[in-house]
C-alpha positions in Angstrom: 7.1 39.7 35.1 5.9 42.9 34.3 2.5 44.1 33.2 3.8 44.8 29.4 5.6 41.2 29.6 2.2 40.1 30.4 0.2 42.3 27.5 2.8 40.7 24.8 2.1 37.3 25.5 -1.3 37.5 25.2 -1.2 39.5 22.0 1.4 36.9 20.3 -1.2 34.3 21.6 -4.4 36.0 20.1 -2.2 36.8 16.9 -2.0 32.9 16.3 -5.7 32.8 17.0 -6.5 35.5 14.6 -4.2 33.5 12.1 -5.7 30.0 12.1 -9.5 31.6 12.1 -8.5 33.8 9.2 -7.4 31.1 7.2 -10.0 27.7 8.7 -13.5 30.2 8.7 -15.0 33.1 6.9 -13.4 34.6 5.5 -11.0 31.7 4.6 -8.3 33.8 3.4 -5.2 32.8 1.4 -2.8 31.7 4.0 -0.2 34.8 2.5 -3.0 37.4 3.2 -3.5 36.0 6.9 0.0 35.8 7.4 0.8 39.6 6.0 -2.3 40.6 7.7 -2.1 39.4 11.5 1.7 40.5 11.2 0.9 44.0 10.5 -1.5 43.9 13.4 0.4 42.2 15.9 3.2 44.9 15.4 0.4 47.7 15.7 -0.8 45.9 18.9 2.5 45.8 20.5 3.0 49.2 19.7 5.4 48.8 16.9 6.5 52.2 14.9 5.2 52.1 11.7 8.7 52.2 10.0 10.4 49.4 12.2 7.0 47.1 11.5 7.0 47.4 7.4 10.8 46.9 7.8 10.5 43.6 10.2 7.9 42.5 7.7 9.9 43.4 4.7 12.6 41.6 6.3 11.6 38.8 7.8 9.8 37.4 4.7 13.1 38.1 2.5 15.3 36.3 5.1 13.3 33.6 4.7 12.7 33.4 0.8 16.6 33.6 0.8 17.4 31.1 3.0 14.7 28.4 2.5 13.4 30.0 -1.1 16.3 29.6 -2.9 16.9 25.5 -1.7 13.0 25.0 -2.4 13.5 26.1 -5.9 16.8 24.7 -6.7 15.1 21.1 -5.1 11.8 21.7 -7.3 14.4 21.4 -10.4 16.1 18.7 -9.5 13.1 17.4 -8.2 12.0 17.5 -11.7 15.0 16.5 -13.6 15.2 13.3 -11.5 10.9 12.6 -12.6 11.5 13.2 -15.9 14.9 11.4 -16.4 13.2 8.2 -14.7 15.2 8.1 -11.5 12.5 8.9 -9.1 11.0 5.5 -10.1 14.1 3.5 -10.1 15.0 4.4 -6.2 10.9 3.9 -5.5 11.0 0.6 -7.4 13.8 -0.4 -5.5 12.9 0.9 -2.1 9.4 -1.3 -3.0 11.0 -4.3 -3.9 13.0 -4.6 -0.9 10.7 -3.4 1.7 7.6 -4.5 2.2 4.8 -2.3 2.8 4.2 -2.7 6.5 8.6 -1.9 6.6 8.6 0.8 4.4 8.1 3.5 7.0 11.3 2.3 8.8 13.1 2.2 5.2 12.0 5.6 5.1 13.0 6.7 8.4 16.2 5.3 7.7 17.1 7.2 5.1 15.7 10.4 6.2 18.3 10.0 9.5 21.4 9.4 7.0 20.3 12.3 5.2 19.3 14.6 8.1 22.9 14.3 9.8 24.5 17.1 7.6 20.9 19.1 6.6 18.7 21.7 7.9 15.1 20.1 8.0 14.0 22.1 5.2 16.9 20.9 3.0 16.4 17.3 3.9 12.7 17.4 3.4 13.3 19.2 -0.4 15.3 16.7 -1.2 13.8 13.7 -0.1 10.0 15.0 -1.6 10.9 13.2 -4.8 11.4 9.6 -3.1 8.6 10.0 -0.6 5.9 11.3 -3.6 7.7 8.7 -5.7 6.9 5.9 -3.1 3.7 6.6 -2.1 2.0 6.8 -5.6 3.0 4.0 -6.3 2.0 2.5 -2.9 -1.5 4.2 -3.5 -1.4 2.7 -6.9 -1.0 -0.9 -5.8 -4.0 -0.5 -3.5 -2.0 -1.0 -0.5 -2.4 0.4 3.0 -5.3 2.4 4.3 -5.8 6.1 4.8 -2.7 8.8 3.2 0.0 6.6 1.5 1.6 10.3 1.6 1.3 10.6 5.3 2.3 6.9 6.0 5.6 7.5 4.0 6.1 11.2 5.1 5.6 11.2 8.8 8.8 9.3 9.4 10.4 11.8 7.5 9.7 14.4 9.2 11.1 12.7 12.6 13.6 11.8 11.1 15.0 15.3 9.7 13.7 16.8 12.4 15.3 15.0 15.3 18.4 15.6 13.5 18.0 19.4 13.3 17.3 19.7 16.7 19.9 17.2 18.2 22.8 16.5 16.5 25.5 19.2 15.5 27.0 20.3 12.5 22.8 21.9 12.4 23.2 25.3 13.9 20.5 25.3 17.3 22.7 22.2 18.3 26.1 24.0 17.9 24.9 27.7 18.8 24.1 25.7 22.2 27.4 24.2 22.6 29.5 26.9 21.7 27.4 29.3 24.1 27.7 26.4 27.0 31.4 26.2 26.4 30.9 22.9 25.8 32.2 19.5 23.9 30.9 18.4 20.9 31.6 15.0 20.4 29.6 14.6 23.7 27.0 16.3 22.8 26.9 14.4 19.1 27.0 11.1 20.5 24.1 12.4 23.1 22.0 13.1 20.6 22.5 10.4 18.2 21.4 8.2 21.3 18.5 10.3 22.2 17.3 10.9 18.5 16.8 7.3 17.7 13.6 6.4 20.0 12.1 9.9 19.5 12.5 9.1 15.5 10.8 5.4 16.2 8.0 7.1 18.3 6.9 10.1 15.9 8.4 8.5 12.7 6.9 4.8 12.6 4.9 4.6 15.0 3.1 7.8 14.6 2.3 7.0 11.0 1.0 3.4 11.8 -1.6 5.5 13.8 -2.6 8.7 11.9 -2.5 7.3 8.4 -5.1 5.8 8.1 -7.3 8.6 9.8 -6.2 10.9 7.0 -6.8 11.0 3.4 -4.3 14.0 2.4 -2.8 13.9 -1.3 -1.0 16.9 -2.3 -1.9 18.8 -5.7 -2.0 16.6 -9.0 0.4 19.4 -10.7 3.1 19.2 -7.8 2.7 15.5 -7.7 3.7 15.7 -11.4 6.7 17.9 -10.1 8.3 15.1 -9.0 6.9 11.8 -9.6 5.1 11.7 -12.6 2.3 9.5 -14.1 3.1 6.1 -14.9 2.5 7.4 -18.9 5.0 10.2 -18.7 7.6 9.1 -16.3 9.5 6.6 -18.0 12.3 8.1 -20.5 12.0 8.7 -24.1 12.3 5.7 -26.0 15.7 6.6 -27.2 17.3 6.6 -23.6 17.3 4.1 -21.4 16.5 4.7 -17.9 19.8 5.5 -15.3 21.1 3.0 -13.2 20.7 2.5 -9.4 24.4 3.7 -8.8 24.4 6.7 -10.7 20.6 7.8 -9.5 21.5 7.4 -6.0 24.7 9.1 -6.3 23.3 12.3 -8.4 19.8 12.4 -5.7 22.0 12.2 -2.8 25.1 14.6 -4.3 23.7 17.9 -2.5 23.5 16.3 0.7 26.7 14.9 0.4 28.2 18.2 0.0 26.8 19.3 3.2 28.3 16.1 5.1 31.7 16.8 3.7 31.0 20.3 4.9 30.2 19.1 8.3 32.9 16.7 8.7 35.4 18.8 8.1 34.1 21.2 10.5 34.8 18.3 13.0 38.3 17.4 11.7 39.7 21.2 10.2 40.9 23.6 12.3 39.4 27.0 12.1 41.0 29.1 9.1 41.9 25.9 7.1 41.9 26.8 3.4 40.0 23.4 3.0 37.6 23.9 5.5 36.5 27.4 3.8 36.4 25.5 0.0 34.0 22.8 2.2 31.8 25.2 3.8 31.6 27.0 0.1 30.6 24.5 -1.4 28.0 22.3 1.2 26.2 25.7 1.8 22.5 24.5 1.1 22.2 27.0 -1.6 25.8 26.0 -3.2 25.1 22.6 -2.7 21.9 22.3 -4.6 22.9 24.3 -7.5 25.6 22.0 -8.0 23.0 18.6 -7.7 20.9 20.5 -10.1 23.9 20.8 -12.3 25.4 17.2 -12.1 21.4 16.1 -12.7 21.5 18.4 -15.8 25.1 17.0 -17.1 25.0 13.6 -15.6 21.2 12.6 -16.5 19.9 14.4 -19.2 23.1 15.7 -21.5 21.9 15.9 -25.0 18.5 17.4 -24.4 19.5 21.4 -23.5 16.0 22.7 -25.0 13.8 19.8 -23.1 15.7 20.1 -19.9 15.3 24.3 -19.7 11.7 23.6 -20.4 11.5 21.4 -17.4 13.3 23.8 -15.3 11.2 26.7 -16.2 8.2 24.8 -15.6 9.2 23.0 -12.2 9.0 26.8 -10.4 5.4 27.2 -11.5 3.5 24.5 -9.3 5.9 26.1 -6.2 5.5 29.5 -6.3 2.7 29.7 -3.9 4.5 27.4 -1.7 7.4 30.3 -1.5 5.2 33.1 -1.2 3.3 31.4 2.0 6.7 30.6 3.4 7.4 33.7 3.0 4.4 35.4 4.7 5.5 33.0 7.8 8.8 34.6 7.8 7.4 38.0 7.9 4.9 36.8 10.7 8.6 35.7 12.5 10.5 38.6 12.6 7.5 40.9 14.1 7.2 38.6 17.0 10.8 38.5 17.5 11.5 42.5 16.6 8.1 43.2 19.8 10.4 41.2 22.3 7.9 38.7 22.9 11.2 36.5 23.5 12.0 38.9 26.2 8.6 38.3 27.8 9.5 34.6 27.6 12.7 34.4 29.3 11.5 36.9 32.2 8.7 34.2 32.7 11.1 31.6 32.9 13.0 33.5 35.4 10.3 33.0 37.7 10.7 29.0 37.7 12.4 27.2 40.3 13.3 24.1 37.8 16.2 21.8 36.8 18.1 23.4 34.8 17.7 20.9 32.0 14.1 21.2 32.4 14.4 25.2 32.4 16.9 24.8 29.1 13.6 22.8 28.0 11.1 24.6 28.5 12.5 28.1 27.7 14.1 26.8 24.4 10.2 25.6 24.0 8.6 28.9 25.0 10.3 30.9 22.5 10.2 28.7 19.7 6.7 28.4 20.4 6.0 32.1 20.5 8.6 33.8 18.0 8.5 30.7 15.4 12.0 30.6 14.9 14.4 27.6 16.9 16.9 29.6 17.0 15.9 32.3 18.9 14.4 29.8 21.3 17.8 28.2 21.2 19.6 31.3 21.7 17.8 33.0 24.1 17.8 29.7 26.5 21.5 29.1 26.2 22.4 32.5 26.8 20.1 32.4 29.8 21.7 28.8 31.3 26.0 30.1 30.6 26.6 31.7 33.8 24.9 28.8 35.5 26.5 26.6 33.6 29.2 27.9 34.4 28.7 28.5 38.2 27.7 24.7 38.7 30.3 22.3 38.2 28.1 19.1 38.2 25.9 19.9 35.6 26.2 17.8 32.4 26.5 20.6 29.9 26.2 18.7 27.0 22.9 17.6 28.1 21.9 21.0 28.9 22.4 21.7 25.1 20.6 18.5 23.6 17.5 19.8 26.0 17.6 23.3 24.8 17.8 21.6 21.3 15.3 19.3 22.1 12.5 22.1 23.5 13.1 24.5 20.6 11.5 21.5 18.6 8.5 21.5 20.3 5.1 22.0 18.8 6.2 23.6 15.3 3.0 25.5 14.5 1.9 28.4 12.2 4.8 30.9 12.5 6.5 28.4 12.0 8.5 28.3 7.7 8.6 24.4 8.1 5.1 24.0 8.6 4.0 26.1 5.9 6.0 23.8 3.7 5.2 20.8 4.8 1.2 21.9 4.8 1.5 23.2 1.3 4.1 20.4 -0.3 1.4 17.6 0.9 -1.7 19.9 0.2 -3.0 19.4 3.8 -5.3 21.6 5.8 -4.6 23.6 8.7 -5.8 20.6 10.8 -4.2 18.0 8.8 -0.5 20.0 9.0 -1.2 20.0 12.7 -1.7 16.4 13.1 1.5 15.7 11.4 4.3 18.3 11.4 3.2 20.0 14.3 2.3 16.6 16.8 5.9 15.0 15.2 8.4 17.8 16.3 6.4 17.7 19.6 6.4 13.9 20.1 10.2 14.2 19.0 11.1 17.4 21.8 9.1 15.2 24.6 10.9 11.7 24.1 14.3 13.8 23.5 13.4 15.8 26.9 12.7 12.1 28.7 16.1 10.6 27.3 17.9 13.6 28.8 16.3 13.2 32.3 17.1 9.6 31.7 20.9 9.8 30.3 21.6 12.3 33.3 21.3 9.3 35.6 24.5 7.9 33.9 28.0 8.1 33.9 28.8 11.2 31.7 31.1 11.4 28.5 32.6 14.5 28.9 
């Protein structure tokens, strides 16, 4: 490691500093202004040209709004089509009524894992925030449970989606790592299936029986309204009766089953199929939700154009400074990146005489960590580990790629887009986001890390 190698870790660690006191004390700045503001300083710090760091910030924040922006908006209307057409209650009755309170969490972990297998963690978590607000008012209605009936319902969530997006291909850290390896994916799918399900019982279930009751978050009355509204305004007009079970299921779940068509046939098609390229098309996240907000419009609420543009138009509202904080984190992102502090990383890693499915670990961790994007920490560690891979015959390389996976979950923290919209979907503080994103991916990446040290003592599949 060099001196400057040195000089841009500790300024990428005293730029996350700067950000949480910026936003926790005096002067208790709007998350967006912290985030714009330590990014423009980092990039002066690391000595940044002035052109390079406006375009990095520029950049980074309009990557983001257009890959996470877009499905947060597209899932605040359905969100809100599904409230106001009654379906939101129907699934959370009928979650209730077959699960009792003290199983709900695993009910909900359950269906977070189904859901997670084809979707980014973003796009899972967008979707899902209709049944998990839907669930938990009414659980806090009935009096039951202690502490955040948000948390206890969310928090397996969360594992859930995220073990998936770390583990289990079609998501893209899990396949950038195998096709960088060179190596099989049905290995490294059935790997990860294996290894996601304790770290999901651990962080998801477990977790929640633990740190719900120490909290007491409830997010904003207006987004709660978004998607599960009051007991006077969510059931349907009088002159409609409320969907079935069947057809809400089938038009809450139809964006995710786009993507899982999409990542099926990525598995089955060979490369250059005209049906593949219709499939990817169409279970894009952005392609796919447009079309669930669609159906929802045409399946749910047909003969009520004027109501339902209303709706629409006033789902975005409670949202927008959701987007615009995401956005600040993507900007914070791409300045850590565009100084190299993932170069700093990987020469510090270089240093370590490790395992390499430690190393893939731990590097995949480091730069996560420090750039906030997984896939750079992906990247960067699997690009690293190929010649060794490579050069070693005995190493089990799809469980080299379900431990890079696995470390670039760890500790998701303020640079971070997922934790800005999980902190500002459940209306938590700084603190409160920690306790719960940021401890879940991290109790998730250290069980995922121990099943990989543990499945390396067996036979291997491929």
């Amino acid at each position: 490691m060099t001196a400057s190698d040195i000089q841009l870790l500790l300024t990428a660690l005293a730029s996350v500093v700067a950000l949480v006191f910026l936003i926790v004390a005096r002067p208790r700045l709007h998350p967006l202004l912290a985030l714009l503001l330590v990014s423009l300083g980092t990039g002066l710090a690391t000595g940044m040209p002035l052109d390079k760091l406006v375009h990095a910030v520029a950049n980074g924040a309009g990557k983001t709004l257009g890959a996470v922006g877009l499905v947060v908006a597209l899932g605040a209307m359905l969100g809100k089509v599904l409230a106001q057409a009654g379906v939101t209650d129907t699934l959370a009755n009928a979650i209730l009524r077959r699960a009792s309170p003290r199983v709900l969490p695993w009910a909900m972990a359950g269906v977070a894992f189904i859901i997670g297998i084809p979707m980014f963690f973003e796009v899972g978590l967008v979707i899902l925030l209709p049944l998990i607000f839907g669930v938990a008012r009414k659980l806090e209605a009935r009096g039951e449970g202690r502490g955040s009936a948000y948390v206890y319902v969310g928090v397996p969530v969360i594992a859930a989606l995220a073990a998936m997006h770390g583990m289990v291909p079609p998501h893209p850290g899990p396949l950038t790592a195998i096709a960088t390896l060179g190596t099989s994916v049905g290995a490294t799918m059935l790997y990860g299936f294996i290894a996601a399900v304790p770290a999901i019982v651990l962080a998801g279930p477990l977790y929640a029986l633990f740190i719900a009751p120490r909290m007491t978050v409830r997010p904003d009355d207006a987004l709660l309204a978004q998607y599960a509204s009051a007991d006077d305004t969510a059931a349907p007009a009088a002159h409609r009766t409320p969907p079935g079970l069947g057809l809400g299921v089938v038009v809450a779940l139809a964006p995710a089953l786009l993507m899982l068509c999409h990542a099926v046939a990525e598995v089955l098609l060979p490369k250059g199929s005209a049906v593949l390229h219709v499939a990817a098309f169409v279970g894009h996240p952005i392609v796919a939700m447009l079309l669930g907000v669609v159906l929802a419009m045409v399946a749910l609420r047909p003969d009520e154009p004027a109501a339902v543009r209303k709706a629409l138009g006033d789902s975005v509202k409670p949202i927008a400074g959701v987007l615009l904080i995401i956005a600040g984190g993507g900007a914070f992102q791409q300045v850590l990146t565009d100084a190299k502090v993932g170069d700093a990383i990987v020469h510090m890693s270089q240093q370590l005489a490790l395992s390499p499915l430690l190393l893939g670990w731990l590097i995949a961790m480091l730069l996560s960590v420090s750039t906030g994007s997984a896939t750079v920490g992906v990247v960067g560690a699997a690009g690293l580990l190929a010649p060794l891979g490579a050069a070693e015959p005995t190493l089990n390389l799809p469980l080299l790629a379900l431990s890079i996976g696995c470390g670039s979950l760890f500790f998701n923290y303020a640079n971070h887009a997922g934790f800005w919209l999980v902190k500002e979907s459940f209306g938590m503080s700084m603190g409160e986001a920690t306790k719960t994103i940021s401890v879940v991916q991290s109790i998730v990446a250290l069980v995922g890390l121990g099943m990989v040290l543990l499945l390396n003592l067996l036979p291997r599949l491929a």
